[in-house]
N, C-alpha and C positions, 0 to 999 in steps of 0.2 A: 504494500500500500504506500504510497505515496503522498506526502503532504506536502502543502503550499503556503508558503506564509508570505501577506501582504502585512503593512503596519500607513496608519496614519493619524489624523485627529476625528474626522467623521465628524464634525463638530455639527456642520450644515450639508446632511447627504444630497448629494445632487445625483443627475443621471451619470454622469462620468466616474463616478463612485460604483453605480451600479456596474457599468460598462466595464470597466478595472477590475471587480471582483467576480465580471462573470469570465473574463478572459482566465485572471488566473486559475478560478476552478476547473479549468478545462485541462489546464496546465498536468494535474494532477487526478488522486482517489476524495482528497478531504481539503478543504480551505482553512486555515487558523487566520484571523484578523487582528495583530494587534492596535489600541489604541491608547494614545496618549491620555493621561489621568487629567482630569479638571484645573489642577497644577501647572500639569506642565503645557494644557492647552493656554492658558491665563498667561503665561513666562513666553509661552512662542509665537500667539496670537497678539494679546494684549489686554488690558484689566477689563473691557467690556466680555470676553469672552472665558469661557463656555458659553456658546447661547442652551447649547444642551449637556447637562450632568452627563459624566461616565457611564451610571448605568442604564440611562435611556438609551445614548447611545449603542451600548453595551445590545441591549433591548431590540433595537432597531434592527440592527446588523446582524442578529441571530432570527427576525425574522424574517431574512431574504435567504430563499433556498438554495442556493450556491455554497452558504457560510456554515460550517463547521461546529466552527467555535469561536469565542473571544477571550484576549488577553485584555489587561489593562495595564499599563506602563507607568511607571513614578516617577522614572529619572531617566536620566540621557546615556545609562550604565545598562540599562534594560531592567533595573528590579520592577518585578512587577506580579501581578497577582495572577494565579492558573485557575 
């Protein structure tokens, strides 16, 4: 089996989002997404953002059937939560 892992912020899913996530699952058997934590979206976007929490995102992204699973990311090291 094969896995594919894409990572971003997903903060405002657009269709290119989609279109990205359905390329890679093609790639492979399983999609993994990771995504930046409300932190570090805040630190690379800037203080008006999250427009949306981790786990809606989080939420979002597991309901498009391409998606696997989600990670959620803390820091720029990759700690983050499985």
């Amino acid at each position: 089996m094969k896995t594919i892992w894409t990572n971003g912020c997903f903060d405002i899913l657009h269709v290119g989002h989609i279109r990205m996530l359905k390329y890679a699952a093609s790639l492979g058997d399983r999609l993994v997404v990771g995504i930046d934590s409300d932190s570090r979206v805040k630190q690379l976007k800037g203080p008006q953002r999250p427009i949306n929490r981790a786990e809606d995102r989080a939420e979002m992204l597991l309901s498009i059937a391409c998606v696997d699973g989600v990670v959620v990311f803390h820091d720029e090291e990759g700690m983050c939560d499985l």
